[in-house]
Each structure stands twice: as C-alpha cells, then as structure tokens.
MARBASE-598609 format. One record per residue: x, y, z of N, C-alpha, C in turn; residue number from 1; chain; residue in three letters. Coordinates in Angstrom, 3 decimals, always signed. Example, Ala and Ser with C-alpha at 12.3 -4.5 7.8 and 13.67 -1.06 7.14 Angstrom:
+13.190, -5.690, +7.800, +12.300, -4.500, +7.800, +13.200, -3.300, +7.800, 1, A, Ala
+12.850, -2.250, +7.080, +13.670, -1.060, +7.140, +12.900, +0.030, +7.870, 2, A, Ser
//
This chain:
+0.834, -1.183, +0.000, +0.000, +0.000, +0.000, +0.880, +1.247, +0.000, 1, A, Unk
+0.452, +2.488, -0.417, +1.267, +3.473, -0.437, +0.968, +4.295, +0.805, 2, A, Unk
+1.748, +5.499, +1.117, +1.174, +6.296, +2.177, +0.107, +6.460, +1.734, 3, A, Unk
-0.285, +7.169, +1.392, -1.775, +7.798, +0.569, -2.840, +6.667, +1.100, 4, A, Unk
-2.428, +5.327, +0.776, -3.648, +4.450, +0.809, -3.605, +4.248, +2.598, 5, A, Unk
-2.258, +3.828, +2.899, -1.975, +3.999, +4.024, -3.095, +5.080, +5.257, 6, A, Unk
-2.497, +6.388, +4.941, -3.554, +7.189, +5.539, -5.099, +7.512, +5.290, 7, A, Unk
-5.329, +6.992, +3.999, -7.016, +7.007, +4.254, -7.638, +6.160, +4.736, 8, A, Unk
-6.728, +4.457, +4.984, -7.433, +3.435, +5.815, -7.241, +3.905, +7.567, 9, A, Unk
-6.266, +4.731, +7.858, -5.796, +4.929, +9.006, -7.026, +5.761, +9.630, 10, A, Unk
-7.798, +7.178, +8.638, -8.149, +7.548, +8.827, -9.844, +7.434, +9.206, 11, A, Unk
-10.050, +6.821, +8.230, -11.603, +5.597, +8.279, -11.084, +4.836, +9.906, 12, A, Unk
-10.363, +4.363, +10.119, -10.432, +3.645, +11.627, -10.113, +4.503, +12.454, 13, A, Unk
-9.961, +5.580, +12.570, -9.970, +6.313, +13.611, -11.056, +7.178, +13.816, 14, A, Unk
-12.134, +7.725, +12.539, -13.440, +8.035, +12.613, -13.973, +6.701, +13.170, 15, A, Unk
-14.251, +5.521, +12.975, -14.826, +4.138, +13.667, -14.652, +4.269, +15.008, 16, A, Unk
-13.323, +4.269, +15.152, -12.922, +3.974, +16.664, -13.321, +5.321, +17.571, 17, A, Unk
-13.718, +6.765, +16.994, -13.761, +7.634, +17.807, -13.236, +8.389, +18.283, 18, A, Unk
-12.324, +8.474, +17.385, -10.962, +9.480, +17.903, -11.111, +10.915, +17.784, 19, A, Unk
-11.709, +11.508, +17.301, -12.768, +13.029, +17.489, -13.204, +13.290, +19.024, 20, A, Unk
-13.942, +12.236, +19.289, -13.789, +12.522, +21.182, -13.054, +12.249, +21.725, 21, A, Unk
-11.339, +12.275, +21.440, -10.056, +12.115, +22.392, -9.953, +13.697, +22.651, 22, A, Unk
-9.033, +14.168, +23.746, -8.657, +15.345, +24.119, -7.135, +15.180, +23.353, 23, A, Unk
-6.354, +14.037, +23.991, -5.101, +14.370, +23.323, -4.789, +12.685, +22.156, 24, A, Unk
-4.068, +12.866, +21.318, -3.790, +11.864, +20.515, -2.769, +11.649, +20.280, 25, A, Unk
-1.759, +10.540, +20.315, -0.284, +10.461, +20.800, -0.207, +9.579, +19.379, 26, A, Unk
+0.754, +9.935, +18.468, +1.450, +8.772, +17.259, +2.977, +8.652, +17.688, 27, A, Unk
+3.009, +7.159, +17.066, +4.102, +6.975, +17.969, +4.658, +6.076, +16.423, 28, A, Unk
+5.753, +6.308, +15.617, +6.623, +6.178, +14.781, +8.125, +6.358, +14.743, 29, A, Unk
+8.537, +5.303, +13.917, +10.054, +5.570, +13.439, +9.937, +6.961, +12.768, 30, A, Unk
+11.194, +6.925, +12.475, +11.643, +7.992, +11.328, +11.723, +7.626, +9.673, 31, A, Unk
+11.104, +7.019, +9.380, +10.785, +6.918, +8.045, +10.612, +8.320, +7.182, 32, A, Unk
+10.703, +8.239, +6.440, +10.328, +9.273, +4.913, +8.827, +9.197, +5.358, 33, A, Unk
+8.395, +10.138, +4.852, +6.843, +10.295, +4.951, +5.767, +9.767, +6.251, 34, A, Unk
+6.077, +9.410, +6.633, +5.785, +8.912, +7.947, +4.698, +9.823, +8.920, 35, A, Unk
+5.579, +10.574, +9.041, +4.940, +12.305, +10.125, +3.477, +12.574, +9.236, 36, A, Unk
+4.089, +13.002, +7.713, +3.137, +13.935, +7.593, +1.779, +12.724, +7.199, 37, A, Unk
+2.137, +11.407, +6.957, +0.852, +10.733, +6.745, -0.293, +10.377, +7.635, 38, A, Unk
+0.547, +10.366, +9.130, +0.105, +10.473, +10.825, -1.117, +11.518, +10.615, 39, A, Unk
+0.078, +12.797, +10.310, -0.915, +13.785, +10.495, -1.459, +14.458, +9.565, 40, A, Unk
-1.865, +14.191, +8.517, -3.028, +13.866, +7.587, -3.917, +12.829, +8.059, 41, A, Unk
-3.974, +11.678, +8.514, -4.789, +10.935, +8.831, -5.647, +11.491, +10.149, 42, A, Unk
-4.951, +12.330, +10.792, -6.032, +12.764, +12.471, -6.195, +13.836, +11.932, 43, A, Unk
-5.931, +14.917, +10.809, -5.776, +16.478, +10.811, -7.903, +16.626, +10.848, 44, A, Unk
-7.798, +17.746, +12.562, -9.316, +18.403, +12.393, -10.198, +17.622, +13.258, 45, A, Unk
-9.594, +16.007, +13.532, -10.131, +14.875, +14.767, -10.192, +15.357, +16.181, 46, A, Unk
-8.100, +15.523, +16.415, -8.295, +15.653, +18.214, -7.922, +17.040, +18.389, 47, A, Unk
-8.093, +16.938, +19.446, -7.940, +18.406, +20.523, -6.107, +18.155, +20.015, 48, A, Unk
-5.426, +17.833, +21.175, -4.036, +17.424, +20.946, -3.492, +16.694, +20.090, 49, A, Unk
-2.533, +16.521, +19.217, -1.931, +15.832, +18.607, +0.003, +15.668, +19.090, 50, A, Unk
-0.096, +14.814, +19.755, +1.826, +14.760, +19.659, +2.532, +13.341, +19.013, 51, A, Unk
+3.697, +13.918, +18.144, +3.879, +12.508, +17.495, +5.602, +12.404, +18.400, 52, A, Unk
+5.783, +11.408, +18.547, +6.198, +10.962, +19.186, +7.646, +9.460, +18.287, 53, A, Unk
+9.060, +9.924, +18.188, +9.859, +8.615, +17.410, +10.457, +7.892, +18.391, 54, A, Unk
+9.742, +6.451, +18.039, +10.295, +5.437, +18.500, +11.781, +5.581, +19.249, 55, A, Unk
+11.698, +5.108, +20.778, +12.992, +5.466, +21.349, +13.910, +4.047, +20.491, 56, A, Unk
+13.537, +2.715, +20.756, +14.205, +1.889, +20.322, +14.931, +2.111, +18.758, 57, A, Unk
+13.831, +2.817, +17.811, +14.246, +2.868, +16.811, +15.729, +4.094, +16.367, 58, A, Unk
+15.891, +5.137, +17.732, +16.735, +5.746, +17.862, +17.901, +5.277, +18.600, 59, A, Unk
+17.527, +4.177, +19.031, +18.521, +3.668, +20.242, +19.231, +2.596, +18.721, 60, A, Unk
+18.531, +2.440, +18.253, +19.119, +1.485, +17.139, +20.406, +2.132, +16.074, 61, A, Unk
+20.301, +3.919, +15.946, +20.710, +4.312, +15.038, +22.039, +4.612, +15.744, 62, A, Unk
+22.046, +4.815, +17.210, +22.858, +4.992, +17.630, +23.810, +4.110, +17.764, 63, A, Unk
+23.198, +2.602, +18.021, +24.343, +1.368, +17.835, +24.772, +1.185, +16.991, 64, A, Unk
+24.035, +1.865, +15.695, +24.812, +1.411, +14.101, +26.068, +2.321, +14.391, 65, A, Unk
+26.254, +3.357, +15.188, +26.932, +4.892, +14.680, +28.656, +4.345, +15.643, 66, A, Unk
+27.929, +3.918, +17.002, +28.730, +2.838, +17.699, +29.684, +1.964, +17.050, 67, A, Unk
+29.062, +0.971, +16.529, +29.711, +0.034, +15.838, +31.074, +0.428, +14.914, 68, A, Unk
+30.808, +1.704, +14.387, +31.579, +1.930, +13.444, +32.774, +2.829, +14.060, 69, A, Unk
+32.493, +3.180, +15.373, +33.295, +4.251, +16.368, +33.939, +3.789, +17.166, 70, A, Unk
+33.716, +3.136, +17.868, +33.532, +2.695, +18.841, +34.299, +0.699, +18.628, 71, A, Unk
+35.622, +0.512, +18.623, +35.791, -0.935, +18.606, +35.573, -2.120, +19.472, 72, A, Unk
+36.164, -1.274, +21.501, +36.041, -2.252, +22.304, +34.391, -2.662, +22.044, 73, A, Unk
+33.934, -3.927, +22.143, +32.686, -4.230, +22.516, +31.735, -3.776, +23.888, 74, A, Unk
+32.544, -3.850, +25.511, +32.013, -3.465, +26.436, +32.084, -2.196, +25.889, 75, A, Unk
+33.093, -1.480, +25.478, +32.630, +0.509, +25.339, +31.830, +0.578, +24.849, 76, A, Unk
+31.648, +0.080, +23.761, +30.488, +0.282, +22.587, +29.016, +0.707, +23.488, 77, A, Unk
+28.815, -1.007, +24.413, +27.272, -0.657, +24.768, +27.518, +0.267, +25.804, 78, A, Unk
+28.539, +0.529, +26.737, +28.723, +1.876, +27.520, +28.178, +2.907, +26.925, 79, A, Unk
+28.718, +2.917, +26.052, +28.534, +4.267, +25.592, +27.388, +4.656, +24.476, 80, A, Unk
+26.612, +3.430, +24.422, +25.227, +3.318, +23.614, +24.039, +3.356, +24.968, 81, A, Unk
+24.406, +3.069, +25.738, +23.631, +3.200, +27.110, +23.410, +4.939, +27.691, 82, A, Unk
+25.052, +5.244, +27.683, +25.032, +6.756, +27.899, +24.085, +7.286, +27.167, 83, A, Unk
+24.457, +7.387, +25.843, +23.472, +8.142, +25.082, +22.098, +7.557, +24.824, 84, A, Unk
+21.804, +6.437, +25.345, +20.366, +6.021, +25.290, +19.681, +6.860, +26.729, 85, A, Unk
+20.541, +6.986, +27.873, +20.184, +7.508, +29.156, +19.918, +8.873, +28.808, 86, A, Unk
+20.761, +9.244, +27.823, +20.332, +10.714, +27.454, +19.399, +11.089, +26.892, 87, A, Unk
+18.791, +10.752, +25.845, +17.769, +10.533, +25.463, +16.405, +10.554, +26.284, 88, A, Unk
+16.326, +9.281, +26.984, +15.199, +9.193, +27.749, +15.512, +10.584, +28.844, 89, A, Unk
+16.547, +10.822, +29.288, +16.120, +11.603, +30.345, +16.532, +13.277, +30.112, 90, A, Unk
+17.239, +13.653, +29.335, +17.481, +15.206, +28.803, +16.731, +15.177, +27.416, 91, A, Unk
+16.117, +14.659, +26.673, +15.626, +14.669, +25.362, +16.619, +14.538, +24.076, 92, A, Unk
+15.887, +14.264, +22.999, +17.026, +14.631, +21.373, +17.830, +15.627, +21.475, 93, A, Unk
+17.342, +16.677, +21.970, +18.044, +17.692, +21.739, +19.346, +18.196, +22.570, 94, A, Unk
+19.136, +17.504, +23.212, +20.467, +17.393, +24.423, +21.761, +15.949, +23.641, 95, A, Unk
+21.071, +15.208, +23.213, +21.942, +14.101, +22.692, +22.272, +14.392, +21.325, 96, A, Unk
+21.745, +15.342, +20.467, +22.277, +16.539, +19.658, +23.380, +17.026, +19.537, 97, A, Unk
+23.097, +17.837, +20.549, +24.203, +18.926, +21.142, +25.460, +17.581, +21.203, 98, A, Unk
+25.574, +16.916, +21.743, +26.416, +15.830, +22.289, +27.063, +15.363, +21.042, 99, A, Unk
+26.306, +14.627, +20.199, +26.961, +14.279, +19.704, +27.401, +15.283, +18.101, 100, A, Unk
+26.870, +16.276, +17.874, +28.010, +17.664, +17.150, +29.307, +18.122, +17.849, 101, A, Unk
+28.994, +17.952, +18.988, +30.175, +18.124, +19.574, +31.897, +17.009, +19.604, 102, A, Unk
+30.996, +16.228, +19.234, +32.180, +15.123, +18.653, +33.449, +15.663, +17.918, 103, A, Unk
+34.661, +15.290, +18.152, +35.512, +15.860, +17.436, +36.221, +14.205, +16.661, 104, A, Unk
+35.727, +14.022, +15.310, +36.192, +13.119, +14.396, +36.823, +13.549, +13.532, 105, A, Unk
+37.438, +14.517, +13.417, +38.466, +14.781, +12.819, +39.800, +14.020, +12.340, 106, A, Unk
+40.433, +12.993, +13.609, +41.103, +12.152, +13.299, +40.402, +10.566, +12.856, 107, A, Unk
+39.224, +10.583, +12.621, +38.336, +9.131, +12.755, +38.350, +8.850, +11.296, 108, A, Unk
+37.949, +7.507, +10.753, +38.238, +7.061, +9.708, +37.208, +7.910, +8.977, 109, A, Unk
+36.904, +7.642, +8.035, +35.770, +8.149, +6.960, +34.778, +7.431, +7.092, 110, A, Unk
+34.251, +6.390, +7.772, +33.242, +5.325, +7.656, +32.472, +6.137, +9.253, 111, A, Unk
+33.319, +6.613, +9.843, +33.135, +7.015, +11.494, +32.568, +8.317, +10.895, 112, A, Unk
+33.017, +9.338, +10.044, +32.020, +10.277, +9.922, +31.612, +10.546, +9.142, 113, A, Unk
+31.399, +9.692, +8.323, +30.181, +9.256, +7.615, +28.682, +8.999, +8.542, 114, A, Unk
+29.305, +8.040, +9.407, +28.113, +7.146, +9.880, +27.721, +8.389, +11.250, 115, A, Unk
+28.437, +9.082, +11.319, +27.840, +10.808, +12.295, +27.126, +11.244, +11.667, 116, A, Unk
+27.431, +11.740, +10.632, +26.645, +12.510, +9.713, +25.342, +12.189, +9.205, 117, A, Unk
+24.907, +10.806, +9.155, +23.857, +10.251, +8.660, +23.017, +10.184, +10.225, 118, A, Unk
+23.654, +10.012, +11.404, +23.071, +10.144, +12.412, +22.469, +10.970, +12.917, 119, A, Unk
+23.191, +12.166, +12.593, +23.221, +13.374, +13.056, +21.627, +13.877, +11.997, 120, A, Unk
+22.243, +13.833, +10.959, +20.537, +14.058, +10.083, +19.099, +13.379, +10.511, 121, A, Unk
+19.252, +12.175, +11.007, +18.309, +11.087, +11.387, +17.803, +12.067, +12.605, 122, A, Unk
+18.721, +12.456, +13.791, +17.948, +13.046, +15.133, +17.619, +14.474, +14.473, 123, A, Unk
+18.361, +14.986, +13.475, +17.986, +16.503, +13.451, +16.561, +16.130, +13.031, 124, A, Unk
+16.659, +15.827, +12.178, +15.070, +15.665, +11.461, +14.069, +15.243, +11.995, 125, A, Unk
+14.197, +14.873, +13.277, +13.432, +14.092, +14.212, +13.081, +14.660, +16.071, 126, A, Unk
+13.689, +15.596, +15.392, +14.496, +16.105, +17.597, +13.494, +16.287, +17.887, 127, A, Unk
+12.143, +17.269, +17.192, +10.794, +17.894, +17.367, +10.103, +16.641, +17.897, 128, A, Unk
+10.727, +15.406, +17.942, +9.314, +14.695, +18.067, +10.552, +13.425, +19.239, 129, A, Unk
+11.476, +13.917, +19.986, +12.043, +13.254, +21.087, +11.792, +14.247, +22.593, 130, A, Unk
+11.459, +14.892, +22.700, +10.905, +15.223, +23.877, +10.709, +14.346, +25.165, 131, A, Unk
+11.322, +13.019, +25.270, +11.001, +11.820, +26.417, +10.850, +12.406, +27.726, 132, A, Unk
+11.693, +13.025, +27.767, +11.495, +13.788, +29.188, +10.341, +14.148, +30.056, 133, A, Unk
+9.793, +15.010, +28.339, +8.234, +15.132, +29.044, +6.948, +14.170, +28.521, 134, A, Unk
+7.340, +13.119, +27.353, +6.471, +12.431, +27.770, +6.227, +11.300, +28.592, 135, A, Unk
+7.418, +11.031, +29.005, +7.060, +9.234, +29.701, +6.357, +10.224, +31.118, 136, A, Unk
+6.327, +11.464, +31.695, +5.602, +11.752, +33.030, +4.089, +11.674, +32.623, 137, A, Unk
+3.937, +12.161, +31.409, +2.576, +11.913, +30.514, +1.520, +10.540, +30.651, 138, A, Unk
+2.721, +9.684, +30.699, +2.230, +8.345, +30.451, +2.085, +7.867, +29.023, 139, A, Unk
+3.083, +8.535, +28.214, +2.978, +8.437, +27.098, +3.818, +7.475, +26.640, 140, A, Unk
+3.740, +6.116, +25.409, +4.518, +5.590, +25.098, +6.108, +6.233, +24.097, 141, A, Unk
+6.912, +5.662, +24.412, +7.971, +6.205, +23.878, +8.804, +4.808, +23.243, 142, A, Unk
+8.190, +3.656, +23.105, +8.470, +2.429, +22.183, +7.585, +1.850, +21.361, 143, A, Unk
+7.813, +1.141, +20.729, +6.615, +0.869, +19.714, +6.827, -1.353, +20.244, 144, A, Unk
+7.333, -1.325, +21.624, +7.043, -2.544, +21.988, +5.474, -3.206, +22.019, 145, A, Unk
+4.680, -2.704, +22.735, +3.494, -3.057, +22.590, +2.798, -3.175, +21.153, 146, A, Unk
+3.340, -2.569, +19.972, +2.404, -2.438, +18.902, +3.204, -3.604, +18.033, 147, A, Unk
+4.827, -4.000, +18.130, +5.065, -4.861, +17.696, +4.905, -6.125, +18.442, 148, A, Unk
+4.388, -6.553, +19.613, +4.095, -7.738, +20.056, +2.741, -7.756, +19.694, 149, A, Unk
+1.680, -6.704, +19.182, +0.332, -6.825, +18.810, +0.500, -7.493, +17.384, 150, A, Unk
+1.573, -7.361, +16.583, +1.583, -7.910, +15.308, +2.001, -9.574, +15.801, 151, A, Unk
+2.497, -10.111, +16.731, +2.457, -11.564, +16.912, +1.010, -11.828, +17.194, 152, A, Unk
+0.298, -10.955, +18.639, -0.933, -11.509, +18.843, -2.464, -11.284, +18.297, 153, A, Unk
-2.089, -10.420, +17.237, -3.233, -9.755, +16.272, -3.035, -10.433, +14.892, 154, A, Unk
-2.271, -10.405, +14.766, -1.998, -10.661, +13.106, -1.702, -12.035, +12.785, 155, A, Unk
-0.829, -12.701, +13.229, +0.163, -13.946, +13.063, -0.523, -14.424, +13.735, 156, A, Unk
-1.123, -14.620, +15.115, -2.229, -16.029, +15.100, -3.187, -16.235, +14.429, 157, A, Unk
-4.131, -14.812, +13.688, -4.537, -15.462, +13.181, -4.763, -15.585, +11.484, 158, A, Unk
-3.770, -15.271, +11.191, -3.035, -15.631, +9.752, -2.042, -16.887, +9.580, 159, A, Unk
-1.000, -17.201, +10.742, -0.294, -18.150, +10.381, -0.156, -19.363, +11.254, 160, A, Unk
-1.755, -19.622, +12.123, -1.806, -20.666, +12.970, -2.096, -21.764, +11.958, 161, A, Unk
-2.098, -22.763, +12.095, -2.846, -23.967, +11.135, -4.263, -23.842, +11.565, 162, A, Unk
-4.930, -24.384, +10.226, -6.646, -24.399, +9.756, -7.224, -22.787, +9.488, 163, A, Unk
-5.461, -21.734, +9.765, -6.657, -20.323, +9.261, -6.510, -20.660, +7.725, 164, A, Unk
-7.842, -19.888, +7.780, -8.121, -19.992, +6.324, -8.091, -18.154, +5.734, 165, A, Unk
-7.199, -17.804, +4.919, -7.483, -16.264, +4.349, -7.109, -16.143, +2.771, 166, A, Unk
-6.932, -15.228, +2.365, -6.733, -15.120, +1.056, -5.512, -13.284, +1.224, 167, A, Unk
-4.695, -13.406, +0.085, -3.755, -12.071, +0.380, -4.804, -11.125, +0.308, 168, A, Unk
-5.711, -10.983, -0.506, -6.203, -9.618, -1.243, -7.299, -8.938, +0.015, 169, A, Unk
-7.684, -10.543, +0.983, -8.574, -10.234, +2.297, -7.568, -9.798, +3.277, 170, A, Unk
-6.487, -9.846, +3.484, -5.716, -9.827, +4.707, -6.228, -8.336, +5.208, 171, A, Unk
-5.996, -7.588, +4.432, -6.002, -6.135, +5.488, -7.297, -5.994, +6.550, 172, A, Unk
-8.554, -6.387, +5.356, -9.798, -6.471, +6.299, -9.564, -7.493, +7.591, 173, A, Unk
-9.284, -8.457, +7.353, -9.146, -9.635, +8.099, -8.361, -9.224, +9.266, 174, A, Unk
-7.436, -8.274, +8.965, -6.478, -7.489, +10.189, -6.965, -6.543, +11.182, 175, A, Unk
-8.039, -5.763, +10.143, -8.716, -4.910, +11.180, -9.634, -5.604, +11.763, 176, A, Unk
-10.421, -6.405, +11.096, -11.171, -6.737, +12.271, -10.497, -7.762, +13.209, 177, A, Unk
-9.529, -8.261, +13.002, -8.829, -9.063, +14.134, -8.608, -7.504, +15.341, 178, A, Unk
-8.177, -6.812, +14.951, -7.959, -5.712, +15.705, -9.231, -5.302, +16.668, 179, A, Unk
-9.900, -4.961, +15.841, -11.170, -4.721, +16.924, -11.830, -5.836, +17.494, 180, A, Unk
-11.685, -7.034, +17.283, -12.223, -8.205, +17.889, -11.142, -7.953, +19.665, 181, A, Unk
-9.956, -8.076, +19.524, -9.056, -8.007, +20.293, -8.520, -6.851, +21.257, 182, A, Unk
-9.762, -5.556, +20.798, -9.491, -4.699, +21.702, -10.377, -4.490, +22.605, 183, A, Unk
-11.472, -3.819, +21.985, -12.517, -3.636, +22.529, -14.303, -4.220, +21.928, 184, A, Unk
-15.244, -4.698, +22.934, -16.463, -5.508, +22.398, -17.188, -3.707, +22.143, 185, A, Unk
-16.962, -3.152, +22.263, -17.754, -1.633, +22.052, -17.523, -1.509, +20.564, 186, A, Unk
-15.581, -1.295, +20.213, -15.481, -1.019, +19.303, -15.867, -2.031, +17.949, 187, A, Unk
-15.971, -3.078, +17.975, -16.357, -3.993, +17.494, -17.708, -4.114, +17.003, 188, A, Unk
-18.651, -3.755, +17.997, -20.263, -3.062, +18.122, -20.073, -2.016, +17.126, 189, A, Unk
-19.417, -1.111, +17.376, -19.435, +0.671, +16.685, -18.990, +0.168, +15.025, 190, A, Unk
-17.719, -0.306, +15.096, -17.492, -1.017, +13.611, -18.341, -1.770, +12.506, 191, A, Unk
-19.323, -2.413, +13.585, -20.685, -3.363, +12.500, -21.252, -2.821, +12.020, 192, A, Unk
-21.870, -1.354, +13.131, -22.890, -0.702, +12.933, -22.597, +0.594, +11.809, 193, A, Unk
-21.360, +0.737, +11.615, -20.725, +1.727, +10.439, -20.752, +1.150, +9.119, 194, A, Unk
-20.755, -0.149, +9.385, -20.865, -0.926, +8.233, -21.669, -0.975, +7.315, 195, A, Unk
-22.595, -1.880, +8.359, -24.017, -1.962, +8.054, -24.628, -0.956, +7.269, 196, A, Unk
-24.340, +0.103, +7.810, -24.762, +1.682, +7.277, -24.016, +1.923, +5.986, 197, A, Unk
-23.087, +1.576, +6.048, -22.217, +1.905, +4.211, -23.200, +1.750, +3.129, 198, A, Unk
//
C-alpha cells in the first residue's frame, strides 16, 4: 500500500474507533520518509491534541549502528550506547544533539564520519518529536514494543496458525477486524454498525 492508501485506511479507523472525542492523541513512529506527515493527515481536524512521538528503540538502534563503526572495544560500545540512550530518555534529542556535534572526528576514519553525519541528520530531522522527558511523566509511550508484540498476537495467530483460512487480497480487512475483535467488544459493536450503514 502506499502512504496515501496507508492514511485514508488509518483515517476511516480512527473516525470508527472515535478518535474526534479524544482530548489528546499520541502517534508513535520511526523515522521513516513520509511517515509524520501521513500520521498527520490521517487525524488532521479529529483531536484536541496531537503529539507525534519517534520510536525510542528505533533511535537507540541508530545509535548502535553509529557505535559500531566508532567505537571498537565491545564493552565501550554498549557503555557508551547506554550513555546516550540515558540521554535521550532523560534530557531529550536535543540534548543528545548537542552531544553528539560536539564530537571531534576529525582524526576518525571516513566510515566514522560518515556514519555521524547520517546520524546526526536522522535526530535533526526528528528532535521535534524526542521530547522523552516530558512524555514518559505523561504516560505516554515512547516504544513501539506493545504495537510490535500486537503484530504476533493480532496478526500472526490469526493468519499463520494452522486451519486459518485467508486469502492475500482479504488480509487487510481480516487485520482490522482481528484488531477490533481483540481490543474492545464496544469497538467492534461501533465497527458493524458503520458498516451496516455503508
């Protein structure tokens, strides 16, 4: 599917589900290309609040790539992927920013600042939406753990248990409503009855 298709199914399930009567609405994404603005095209005019929010893991990831290439001892490595993961969660992007421009690779191979530079673009482009600081007091998620263990217990049981029966071209339907079967019996109710009405 493309973004485009992407955000108009996103957007149809979040009119279903009710997301017009939220006060605040939290998206929670990597840093992908297009990503942000398809989020917010899909809620734009729904909630009161909107905050989008990038995956800490998926930043904690960019930082071990940046590691790897810097960084040889193995114990330093995660030392110092920990540091700056601690930074993160607890001074924000923009503090682990500052940190790491301040790097002096000047004597470092070319692969070492290279792999800064691509880092460094990844948080710039992203800093607006690392704020951890103030959201985990929120209660706001800042991993996308829960939404990838929902793809084992939403999706993959019941697509790749034995005796399911689906077809590719059904899967997406077959996904959402696994979704609303598995969240809520309201939303599930609200979903028939939108239907029905089509």
């Amino acid at each position: 599917m493309s973004l485009a298709e992407i955000g108009g199914q996103l957007r149809r399930e979040c009119r279903t589900a009710g997301l017009g009567q939220a006060e605040v609405v939290v998206g929670l994404s990597d840093g992908g290309a297009g990503l942000e603005g398809c989020l917010i095209d899909a809620v734009a005019g729904m909630a009161g609040e909107f905050h989008l929010i990038l995956d800490f893991y998926h930043a904690a990831e960019h930082l071990r790539e940046f590691a790897r290439v810097l960084v040889s001892d193995e114990e330093a490595r995660r030392k110092q992927v920990g540091q700056w993961c601690d930074r993160l969660k607890r001074q924000g992007g923009a503090a682990l920013l500052e940190e790491l421009e301040r790097l002096d690779l000047s004597e470092a191979s070319a692969e070492s600042r290279e792999s800064q530079r691509l880092l460094l673009g990844y948080l710039g482009n992203n800093v607006h939406r690392t704020d951890d600081p103030a959201y985990v007091p929120q209660g706001w998620p800042i991993g996308s753990g829960a939404v990838e263990s929902a793809c084992k217990t939403v999706v993959c049981q019941r697509l790749k248990c034995s005796g399911m029966r689906w077809r590719e071209r059904g899967t997406t339907a077959l996904c959402q409503l696994r979704a609303l079967y598995r969240s809520d019996p309201a939303l599930w109710s609200s979903d028939w009855k939108t239907r029905c009405l089509a």
